[in-house]
C-alpha positions, 0 to 999 in steps of 0.5 A: 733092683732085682740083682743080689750082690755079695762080697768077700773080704781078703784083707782091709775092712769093707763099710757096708751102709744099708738105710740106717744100719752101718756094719764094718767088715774085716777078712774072712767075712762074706756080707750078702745084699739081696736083692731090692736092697739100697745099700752102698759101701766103703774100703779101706785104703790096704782093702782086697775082696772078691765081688760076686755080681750078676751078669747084669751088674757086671755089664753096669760097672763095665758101663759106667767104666766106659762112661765117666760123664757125671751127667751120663750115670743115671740113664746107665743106672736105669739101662741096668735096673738099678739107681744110684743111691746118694 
């Protein structure tokens, strides 16, 4: 909720969902999400980027690489001001 996220494409399309606007990517384009923005995103399968994350959102994916158990993903997300959007 209170975290900004960017991303920059190297190779491959990147499919960001924001509410009801979708926009597909390819290399060379950087897509910044600020902060208080639900969006979710996809890759393609030959897809590189670089993610630009807060300290706060790099300690969630690294949560939620510790802890694979479905039932256990929403108290991460909540630890981390953050939810999952479905």
């Amino acid at each position: 909720h209170d975290d900004d996220e960017a991303w920059h494409v190297l190779e491959g399309e990147l499919t960001f969902h924001y509410g009801y606007h979708t926009e597909t990517v390819g290399p060379g384009t950087t897509v910044f999400v600020p902060a208080g923005v639900a969006h979710a995103y996809t890759a393609t399968d030959d897809a590189r980027y670089l993610i630009i994350l807060t300290p706060r959102l790099s300690a969630l994916i690294q949560a939620l690489h510790a802890d694979r158990e479905p039932a256990h993903q929403e108290e991460i997300y909540r630890r981390f001001d953050s939810e999952l959007v479905r």
